[in-house]
mmCIF file of the N, C-alpha and C atoms, coordinates in Angstrom:
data_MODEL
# 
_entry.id   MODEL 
# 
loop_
_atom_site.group_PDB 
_atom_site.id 
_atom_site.type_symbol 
_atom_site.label_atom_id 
_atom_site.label_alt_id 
_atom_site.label_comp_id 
_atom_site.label_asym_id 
_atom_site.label_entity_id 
_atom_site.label_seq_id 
_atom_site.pdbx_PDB_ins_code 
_atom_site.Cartn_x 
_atom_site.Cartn_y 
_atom_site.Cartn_z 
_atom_site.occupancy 
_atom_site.B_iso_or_equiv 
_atom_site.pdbx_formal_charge 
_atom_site.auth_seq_id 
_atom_site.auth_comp_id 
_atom_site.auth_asym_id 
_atom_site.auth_atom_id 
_atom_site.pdbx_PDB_model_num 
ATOM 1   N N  . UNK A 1 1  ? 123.056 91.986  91.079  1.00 0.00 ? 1  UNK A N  1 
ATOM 2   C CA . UNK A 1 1  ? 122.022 92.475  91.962  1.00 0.00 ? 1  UNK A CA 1 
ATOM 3   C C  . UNK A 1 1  ? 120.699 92.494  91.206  1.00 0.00 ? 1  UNK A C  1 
ATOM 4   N N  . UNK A 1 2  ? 119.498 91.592  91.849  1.00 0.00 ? 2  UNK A N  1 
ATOM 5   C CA . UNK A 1 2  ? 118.463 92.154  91.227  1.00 0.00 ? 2  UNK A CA 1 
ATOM 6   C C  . UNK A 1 2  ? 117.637 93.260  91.290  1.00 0.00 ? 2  UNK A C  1 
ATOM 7   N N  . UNK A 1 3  ? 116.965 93.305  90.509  1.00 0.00 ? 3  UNK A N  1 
ATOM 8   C CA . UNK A 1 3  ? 116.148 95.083  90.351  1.00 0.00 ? 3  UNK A CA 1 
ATOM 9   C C  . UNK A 1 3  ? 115.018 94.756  90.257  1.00 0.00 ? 3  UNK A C  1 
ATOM 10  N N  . UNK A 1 4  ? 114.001 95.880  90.652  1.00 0.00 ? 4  UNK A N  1 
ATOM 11  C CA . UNK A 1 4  ? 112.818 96.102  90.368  1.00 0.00 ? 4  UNK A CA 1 
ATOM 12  C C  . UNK A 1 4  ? 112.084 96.804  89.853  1.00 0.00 ? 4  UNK A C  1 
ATOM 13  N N  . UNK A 1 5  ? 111.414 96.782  89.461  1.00 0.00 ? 5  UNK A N  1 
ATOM 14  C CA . UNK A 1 5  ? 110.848 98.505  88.534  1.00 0.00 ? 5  UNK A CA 1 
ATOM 15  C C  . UNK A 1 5  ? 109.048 98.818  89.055  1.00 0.00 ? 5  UNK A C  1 
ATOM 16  N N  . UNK A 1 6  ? 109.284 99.748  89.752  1.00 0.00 ? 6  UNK A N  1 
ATOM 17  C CA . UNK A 1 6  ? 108.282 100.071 90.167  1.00 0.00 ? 6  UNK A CA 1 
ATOM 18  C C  . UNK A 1 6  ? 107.396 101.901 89.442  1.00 0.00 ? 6  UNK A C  1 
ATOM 19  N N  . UNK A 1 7  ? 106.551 101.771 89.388  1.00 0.00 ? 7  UNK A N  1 
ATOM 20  C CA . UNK A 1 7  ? 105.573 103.217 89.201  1.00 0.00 ? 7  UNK A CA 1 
ATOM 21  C C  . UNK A 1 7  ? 104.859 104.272 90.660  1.00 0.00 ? 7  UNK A C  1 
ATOM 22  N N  . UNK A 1 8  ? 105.326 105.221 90.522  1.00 0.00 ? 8  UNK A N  1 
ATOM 23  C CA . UNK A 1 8  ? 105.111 106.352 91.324  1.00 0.00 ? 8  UNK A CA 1 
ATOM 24  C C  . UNK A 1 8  ? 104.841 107.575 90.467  1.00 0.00 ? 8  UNK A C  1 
ATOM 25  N N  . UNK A 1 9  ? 103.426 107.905 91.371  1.00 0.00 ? 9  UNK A N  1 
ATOM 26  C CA . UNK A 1 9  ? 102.574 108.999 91.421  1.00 0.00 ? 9  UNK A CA 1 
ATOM 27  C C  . UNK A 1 9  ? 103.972 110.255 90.617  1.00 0.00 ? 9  UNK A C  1 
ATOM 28  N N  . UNK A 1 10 ? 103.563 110.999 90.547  1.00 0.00 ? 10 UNK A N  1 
ATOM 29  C CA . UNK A 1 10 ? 104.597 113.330 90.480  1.00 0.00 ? 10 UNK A CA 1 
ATOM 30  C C  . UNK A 1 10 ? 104.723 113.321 91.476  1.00 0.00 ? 10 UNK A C  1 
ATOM 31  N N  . UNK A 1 11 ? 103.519 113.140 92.577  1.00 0.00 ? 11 UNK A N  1 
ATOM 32  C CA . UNK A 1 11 ? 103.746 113.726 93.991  1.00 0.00 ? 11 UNK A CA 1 
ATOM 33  C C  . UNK A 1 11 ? 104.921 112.929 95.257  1.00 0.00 ? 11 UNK A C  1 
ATOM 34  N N  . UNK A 1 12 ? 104.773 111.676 95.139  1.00 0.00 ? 12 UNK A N  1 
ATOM 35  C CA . UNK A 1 12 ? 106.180 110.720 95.138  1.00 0.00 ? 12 UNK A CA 1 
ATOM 36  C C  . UNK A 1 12 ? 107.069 110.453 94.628  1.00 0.00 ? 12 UNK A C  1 
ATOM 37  N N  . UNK A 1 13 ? 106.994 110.918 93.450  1.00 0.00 ? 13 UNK A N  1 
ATOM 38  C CA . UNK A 1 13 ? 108.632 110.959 92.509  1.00 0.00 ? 13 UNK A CA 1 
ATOM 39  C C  . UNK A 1 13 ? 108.730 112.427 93.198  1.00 0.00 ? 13 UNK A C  1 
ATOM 40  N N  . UNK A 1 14 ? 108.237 113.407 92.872  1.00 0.00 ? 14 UNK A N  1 
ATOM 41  C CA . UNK A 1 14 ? 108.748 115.111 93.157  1.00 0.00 ? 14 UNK A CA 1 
ATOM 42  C C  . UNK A 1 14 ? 109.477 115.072 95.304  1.00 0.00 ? 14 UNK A C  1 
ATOM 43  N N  . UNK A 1 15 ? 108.742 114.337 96.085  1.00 0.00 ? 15 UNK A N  1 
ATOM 44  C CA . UNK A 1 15 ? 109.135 114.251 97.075  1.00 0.00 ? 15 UNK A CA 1 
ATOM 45  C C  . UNK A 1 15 ? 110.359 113.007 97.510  1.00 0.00 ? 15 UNK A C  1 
ATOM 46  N N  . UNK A 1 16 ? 110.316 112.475 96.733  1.00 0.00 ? 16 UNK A N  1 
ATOM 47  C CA . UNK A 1 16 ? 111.755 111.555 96.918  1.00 0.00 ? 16 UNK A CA 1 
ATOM 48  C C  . UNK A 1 16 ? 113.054 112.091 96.061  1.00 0.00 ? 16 UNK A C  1 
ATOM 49  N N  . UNK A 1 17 ? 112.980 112.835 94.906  1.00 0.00 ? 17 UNK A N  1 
ATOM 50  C CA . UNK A 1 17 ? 113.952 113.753 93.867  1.00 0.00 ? 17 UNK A CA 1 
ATOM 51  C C  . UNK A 1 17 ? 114.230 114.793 95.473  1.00 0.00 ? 17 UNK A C  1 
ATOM 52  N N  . UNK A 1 18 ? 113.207 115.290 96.071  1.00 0.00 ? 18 UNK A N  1 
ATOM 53  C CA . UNK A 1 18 ? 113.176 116.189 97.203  1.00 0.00 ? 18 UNK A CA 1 
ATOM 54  C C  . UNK A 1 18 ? 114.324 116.333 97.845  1.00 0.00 ? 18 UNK A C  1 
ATOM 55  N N  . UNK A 1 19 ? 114.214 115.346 98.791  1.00 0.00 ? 19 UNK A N  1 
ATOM 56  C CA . UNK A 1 19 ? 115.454 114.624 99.552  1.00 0.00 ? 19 UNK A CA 1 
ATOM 57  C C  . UNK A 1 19 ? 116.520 113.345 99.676  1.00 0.00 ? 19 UNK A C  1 
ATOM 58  N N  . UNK A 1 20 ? 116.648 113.025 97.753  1.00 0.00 ? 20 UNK A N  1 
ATOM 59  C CA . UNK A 1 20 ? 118.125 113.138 97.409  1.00 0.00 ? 20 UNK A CA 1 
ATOM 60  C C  . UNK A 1 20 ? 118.884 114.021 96.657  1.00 0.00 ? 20 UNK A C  1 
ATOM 61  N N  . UNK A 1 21 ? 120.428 113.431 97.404  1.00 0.00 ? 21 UNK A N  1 
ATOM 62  C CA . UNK A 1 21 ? 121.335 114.507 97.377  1.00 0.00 ? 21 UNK A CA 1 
ATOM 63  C C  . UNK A 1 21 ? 122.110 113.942 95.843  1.00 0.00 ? 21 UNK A C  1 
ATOM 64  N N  . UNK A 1 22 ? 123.023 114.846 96.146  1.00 0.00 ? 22 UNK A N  1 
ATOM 65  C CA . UNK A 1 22 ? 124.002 114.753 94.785  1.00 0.00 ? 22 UNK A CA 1 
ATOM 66  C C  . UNK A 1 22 ? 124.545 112.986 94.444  1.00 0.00 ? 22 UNK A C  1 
ATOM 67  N N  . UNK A 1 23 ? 124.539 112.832 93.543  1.00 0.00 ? 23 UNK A N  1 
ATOM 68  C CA . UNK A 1 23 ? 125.199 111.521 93.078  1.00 0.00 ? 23 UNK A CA 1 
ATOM 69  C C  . UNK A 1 23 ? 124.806 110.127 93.976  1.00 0.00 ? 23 UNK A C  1 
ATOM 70  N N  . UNK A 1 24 ? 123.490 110.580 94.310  1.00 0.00 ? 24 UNK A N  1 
ATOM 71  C CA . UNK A 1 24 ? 123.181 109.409 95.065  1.00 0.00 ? 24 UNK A CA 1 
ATOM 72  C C  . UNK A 1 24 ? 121.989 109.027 94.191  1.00 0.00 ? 24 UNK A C  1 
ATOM 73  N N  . UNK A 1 25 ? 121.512 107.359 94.196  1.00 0.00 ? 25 UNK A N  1 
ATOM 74  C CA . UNK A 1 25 ? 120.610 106.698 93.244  1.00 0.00 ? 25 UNK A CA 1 
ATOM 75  C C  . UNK A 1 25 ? 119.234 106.773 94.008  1.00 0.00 ? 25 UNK A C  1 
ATOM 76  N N  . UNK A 1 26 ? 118.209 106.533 93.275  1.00 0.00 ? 26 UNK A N  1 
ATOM 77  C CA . UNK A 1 26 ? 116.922 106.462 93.875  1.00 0.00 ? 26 UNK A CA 1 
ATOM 78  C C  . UNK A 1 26 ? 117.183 105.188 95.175  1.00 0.00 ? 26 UNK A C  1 
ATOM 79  N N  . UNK A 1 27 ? 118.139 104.376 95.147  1.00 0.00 ? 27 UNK A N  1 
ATOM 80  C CA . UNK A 1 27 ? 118.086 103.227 96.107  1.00 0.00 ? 27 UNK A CA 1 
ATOM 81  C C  . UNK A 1 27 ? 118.364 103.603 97.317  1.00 0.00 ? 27 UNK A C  1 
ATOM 82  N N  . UNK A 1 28 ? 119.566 104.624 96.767  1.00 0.00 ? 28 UNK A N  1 
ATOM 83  C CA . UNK A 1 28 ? 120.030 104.697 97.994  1.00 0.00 ? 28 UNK A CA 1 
ATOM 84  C C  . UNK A 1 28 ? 119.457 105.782 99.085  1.00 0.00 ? 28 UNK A C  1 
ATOM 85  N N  . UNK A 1 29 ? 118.365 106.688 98.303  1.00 0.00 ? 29 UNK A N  1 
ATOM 86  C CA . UNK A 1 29 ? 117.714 107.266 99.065  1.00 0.00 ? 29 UNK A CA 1 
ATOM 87  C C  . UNK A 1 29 ? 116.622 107.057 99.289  1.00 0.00 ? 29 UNK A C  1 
ATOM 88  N N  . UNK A 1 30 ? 116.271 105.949 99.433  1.00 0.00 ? 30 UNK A N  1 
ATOM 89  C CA . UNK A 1 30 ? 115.006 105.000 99.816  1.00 0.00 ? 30 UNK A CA 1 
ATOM 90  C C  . UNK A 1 30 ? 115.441 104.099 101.175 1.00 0.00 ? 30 UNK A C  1 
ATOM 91  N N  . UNK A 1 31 ? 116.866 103.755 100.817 1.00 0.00 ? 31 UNK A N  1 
ATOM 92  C CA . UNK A 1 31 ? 117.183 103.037 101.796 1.00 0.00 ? 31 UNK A CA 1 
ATOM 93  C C  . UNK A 1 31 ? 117.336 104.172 103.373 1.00 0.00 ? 31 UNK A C  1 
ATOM 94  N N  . UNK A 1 32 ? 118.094 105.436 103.115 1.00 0.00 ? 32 UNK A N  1 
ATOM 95  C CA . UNK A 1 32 ? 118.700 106.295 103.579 1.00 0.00 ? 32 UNK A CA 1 
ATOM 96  C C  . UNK A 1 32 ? 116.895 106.700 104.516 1.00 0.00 ? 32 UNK A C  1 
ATOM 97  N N  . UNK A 1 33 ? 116.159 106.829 103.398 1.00 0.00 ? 33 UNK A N  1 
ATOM 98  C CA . UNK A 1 33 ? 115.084 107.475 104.098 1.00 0.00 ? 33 UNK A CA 1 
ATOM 99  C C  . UNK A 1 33 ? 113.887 106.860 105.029 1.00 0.00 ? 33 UNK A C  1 
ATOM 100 N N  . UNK A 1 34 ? 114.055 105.948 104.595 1.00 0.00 ? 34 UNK A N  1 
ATOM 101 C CA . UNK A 1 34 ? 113.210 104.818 105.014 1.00 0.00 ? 34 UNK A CA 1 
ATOM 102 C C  . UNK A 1 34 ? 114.331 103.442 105.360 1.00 0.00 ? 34 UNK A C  1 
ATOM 103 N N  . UNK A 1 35 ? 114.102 103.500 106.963 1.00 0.00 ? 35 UNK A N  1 
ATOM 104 C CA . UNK A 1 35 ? 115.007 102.782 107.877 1.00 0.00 ? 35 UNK A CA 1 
ATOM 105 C C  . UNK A 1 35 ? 114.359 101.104 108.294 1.00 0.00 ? 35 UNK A C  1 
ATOM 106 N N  . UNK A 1 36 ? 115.058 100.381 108.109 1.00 0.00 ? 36 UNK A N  1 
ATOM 107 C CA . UNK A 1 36 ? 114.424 98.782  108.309 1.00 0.00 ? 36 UNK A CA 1 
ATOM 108 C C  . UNK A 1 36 ? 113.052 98.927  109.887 1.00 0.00 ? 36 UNK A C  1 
ATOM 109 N N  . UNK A 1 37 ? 112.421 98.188  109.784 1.00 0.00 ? 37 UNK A N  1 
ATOM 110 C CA . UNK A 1 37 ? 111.655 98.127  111.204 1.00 0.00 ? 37 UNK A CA 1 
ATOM 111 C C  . UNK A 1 37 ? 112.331 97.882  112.009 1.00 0.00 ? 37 UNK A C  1 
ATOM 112 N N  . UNK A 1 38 ? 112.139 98.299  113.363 1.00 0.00 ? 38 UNK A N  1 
ATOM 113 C CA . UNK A 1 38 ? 112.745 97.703  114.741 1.00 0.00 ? 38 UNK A CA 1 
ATOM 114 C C  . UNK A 1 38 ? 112.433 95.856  114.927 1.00 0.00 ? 38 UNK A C  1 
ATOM 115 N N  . UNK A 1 39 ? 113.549 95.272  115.263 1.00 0.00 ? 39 UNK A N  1 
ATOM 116 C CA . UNK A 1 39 ? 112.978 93.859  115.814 1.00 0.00 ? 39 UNK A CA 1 
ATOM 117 C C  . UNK A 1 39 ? 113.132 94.373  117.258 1.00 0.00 ? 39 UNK A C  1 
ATOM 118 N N  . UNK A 1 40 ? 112.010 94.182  117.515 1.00 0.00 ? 40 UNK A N  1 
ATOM 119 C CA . UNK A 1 40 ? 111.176 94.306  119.105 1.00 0.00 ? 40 UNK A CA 1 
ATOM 120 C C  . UNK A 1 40 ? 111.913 93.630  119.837 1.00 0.00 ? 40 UNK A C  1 
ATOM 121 N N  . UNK A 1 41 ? 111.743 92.130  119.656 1.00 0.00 ? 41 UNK A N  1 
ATOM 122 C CA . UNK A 1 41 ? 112.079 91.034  120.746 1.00 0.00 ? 41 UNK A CA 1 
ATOM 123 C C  . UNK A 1 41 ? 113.334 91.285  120.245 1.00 0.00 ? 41 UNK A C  1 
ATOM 124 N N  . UNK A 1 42 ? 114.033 91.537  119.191 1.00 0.00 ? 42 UNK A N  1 
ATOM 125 C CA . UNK A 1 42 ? 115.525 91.267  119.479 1.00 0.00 ? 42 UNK A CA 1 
ATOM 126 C C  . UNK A 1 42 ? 116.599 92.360  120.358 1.00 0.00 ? 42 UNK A C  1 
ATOM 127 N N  . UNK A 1 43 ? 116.149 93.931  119.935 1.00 0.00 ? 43 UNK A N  1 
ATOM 128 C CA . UNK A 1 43 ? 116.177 95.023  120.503 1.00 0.00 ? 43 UNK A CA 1 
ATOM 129 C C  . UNK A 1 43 ? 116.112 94.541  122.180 1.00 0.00 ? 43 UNK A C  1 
ATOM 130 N N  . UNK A 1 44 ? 114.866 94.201  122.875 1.00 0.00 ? 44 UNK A N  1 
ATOM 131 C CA . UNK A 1 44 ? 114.790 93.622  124.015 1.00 0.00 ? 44 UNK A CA 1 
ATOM 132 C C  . UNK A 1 44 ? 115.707 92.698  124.621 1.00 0.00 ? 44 UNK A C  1 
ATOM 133 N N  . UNK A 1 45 ? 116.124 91.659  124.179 1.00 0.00 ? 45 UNK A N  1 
ATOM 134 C CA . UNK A 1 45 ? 117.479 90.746  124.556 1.00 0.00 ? 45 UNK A CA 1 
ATOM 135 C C  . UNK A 1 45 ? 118.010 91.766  124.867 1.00 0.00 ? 45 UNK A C  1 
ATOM 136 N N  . UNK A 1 46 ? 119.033 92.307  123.636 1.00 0.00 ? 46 UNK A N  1 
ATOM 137 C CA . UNK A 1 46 ? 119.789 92.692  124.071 1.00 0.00 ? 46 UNK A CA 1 
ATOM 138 C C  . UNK A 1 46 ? 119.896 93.991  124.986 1.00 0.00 ? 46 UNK A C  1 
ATOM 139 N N  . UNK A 1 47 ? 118.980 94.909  125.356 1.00 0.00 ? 47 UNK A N  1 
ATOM 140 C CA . UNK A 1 47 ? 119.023 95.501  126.490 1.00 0.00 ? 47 UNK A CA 1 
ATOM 141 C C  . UNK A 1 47 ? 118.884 94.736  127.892 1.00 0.00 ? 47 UNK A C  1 
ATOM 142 N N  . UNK A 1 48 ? 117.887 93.956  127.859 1.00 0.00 ? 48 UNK A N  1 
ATOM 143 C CA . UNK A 1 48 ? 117.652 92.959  129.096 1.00 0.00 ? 48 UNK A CA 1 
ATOM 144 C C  . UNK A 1 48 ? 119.358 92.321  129.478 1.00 0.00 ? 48 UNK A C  1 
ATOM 145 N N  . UNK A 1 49 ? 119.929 92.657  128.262 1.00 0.00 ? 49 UNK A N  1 
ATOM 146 C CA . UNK A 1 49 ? 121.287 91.897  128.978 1.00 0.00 ? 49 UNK A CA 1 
ATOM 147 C C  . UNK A 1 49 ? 122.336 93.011  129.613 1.00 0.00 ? 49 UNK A C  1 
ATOM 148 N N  . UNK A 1 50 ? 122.246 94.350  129.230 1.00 0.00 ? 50 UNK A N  1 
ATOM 149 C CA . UNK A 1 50 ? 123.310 94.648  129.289 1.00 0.00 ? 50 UNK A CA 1 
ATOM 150 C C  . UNK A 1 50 ? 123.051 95.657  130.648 1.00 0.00 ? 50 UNK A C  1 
ATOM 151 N N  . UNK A 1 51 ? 123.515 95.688  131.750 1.00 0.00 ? 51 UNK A N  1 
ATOM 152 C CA . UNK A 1 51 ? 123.536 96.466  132.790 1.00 0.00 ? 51 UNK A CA 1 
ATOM 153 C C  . UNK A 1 51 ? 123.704 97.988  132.656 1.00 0.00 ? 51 UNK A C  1 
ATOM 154 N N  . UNK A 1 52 ? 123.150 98.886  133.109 1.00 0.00 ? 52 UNK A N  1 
ATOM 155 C CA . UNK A 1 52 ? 123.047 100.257 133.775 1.00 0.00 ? 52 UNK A CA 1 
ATOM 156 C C  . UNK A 1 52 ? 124.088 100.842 134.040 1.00 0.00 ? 52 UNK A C  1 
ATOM 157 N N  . UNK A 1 53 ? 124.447 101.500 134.108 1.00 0.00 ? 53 UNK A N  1 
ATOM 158 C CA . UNK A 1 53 ? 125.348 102.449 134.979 1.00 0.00 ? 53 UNK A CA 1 
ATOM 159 C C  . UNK A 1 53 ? 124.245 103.232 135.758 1.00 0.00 ? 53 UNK A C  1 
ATOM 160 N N  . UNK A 1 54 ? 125.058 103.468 136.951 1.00 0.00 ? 54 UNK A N  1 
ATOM 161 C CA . UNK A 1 54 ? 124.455 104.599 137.868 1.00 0.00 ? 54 UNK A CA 1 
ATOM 162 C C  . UNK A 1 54 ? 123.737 105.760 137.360 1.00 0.00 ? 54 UNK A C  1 
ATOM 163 N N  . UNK A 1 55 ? 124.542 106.128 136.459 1.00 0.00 ? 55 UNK A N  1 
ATOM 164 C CA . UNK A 1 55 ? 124.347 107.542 135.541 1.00 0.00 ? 55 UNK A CA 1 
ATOM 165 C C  . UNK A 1 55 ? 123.088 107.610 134.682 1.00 0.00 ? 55 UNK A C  1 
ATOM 166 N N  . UNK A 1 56 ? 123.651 106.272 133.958 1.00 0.00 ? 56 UNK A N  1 
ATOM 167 C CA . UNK A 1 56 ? 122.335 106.160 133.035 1.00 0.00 ? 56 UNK A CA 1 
ATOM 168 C C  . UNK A 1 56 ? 120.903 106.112 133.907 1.00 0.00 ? 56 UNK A C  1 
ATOM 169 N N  . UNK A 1 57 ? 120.953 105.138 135.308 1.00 0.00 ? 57 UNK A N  1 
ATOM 170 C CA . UNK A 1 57 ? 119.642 104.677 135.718 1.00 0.00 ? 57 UNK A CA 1 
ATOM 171 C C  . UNK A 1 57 ? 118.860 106.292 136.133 1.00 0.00 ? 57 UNK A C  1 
ATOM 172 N N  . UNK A 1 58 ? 119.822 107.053 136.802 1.00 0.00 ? 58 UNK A N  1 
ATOM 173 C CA . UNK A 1 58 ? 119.572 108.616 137.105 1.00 0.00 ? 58 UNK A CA 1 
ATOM 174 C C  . UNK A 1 58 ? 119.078 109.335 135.984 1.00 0.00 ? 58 UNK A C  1 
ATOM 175 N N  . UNK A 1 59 ? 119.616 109.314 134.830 1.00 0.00 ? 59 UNK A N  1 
ATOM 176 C CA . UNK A 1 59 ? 119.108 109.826 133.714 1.00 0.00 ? 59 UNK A CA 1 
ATOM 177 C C  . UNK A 1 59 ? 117.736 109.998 133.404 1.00 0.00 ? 59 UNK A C  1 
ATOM 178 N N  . UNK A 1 60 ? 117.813 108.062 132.974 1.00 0.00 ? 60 UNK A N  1 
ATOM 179 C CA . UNK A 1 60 ? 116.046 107.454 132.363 1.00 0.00 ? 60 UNK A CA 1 
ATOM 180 C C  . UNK A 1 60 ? 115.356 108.542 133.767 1.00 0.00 ? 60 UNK A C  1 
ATOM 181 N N  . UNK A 1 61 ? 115.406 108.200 135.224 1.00 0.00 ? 61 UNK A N  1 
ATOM 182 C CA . UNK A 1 61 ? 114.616 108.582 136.007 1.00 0.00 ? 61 UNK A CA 1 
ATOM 183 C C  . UNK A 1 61 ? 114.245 110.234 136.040 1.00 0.00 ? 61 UNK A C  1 
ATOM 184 N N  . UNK A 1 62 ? 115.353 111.057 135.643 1.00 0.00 ? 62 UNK A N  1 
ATOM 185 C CA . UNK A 1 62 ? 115.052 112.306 135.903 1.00 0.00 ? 62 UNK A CA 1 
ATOM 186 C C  . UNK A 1 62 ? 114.321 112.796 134.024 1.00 0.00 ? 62 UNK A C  1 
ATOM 187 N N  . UNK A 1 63 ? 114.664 111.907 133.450 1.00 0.00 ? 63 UNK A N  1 
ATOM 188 C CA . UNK A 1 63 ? 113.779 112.387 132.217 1.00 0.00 ? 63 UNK A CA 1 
ATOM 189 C C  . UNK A 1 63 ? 112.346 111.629 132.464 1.00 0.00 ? 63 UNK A C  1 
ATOM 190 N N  . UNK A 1 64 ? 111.921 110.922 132.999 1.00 0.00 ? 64 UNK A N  1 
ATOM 191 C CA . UNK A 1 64 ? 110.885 110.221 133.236 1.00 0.00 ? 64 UNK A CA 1 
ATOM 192 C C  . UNK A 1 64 ? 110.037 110.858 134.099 1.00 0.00 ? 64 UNK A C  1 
ATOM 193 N N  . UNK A 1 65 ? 110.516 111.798 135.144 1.00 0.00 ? 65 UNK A N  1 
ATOM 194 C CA . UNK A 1 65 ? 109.957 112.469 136.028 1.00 0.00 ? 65 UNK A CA 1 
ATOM 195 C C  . UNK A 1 65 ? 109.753 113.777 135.363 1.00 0.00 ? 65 UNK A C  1 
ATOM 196 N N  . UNK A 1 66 ? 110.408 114.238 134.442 1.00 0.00 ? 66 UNK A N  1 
ATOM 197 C CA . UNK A 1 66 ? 110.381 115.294 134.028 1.00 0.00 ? 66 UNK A CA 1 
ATOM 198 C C  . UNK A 1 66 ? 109.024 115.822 132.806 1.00 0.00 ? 66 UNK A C  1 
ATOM 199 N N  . UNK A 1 67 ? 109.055 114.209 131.987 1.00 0.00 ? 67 UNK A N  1 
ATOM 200 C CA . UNK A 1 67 ? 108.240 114.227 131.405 1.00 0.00 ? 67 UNK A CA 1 
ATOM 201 C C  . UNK A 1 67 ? 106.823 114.473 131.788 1.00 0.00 ? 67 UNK A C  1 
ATOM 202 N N  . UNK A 1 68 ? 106.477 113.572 132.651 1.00 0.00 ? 68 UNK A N  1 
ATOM 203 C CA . UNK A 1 68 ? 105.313 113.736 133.643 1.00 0.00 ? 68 UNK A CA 1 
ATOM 204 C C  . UNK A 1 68 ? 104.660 115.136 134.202 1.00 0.00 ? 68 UNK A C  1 
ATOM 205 N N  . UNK A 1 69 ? 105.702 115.972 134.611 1.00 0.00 ? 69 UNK A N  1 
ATOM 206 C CA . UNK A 1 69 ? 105.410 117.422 135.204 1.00 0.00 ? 69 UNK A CA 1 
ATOM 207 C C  . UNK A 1 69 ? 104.174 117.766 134.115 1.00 0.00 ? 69 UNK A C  1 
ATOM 208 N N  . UNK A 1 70 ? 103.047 118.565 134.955 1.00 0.00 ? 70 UNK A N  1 
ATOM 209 C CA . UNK A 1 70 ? 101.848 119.031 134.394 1.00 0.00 ? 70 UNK A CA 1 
ATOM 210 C C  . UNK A 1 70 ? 102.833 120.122 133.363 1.00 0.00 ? 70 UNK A C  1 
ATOM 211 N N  . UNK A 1 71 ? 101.818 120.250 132.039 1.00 0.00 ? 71 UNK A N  1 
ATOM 212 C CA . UNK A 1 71 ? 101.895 121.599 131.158 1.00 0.00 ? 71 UNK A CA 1 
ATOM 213 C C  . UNK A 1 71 ? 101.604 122.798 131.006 1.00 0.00 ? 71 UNK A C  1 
ATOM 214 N N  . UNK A 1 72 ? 102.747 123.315 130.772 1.00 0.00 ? 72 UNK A N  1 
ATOM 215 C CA . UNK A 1 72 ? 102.326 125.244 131.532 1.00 0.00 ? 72 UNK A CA 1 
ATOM 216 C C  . UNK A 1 72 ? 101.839 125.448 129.733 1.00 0.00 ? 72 UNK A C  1 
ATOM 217 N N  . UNK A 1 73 ? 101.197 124.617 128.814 1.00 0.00 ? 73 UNK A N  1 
ATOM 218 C CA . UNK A 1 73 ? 101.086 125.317 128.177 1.00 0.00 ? 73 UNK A CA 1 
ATOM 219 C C  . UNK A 1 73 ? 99.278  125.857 128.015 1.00 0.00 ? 73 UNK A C  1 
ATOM 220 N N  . UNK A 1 74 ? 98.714  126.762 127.645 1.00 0.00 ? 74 UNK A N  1 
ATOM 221 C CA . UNK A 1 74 ? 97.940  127.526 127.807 1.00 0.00 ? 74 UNK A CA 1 
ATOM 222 C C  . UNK A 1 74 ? 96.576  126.668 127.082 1.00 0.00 ? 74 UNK A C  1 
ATOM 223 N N  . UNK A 1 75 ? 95.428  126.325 127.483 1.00 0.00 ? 75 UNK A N  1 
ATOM 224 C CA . UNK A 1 75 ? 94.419  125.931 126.982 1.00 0.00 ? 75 UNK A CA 1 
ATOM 225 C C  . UNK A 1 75 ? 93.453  126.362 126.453 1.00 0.00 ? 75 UNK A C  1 
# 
């Protein structure tokens, strides 16, 4: 496997030491923490292909409507 050797700041070494855990390597909590990008168009296929259920289409709609409702929160 090749390697790389890179330099980081206290404040990025102290926050990546942060949130890894026991017996795990700096890699693997880089990988763990930081997740590949979305492929857009590929993500898209494959929803465009795969059909709904009833349930689900009710779902998206009542969270979609729900979202929308004005905010009771205070201005």
């Amino acid at each position: 496997m090749a390697t790389k050797t890179i330099t980081i700041d206290l404040d990025a070494y102290s926050r990546l030491k942060s949130v890894q855990t026991e017996n795990e390597s700096f890699s693997q909590t880089i990988k763990r923490a930081i997740q590949p990008r979305l492929d857009v168009d590929a993500y898209l296929g494959r929803i465009q292909s795969t059909a709904m259920s009833a349930a689900a289409v009710k779902a998206v709609r009542e969270h979609v409507t729900a979202r929308h409702r004005t905010s009771r929160r205070v201005r």
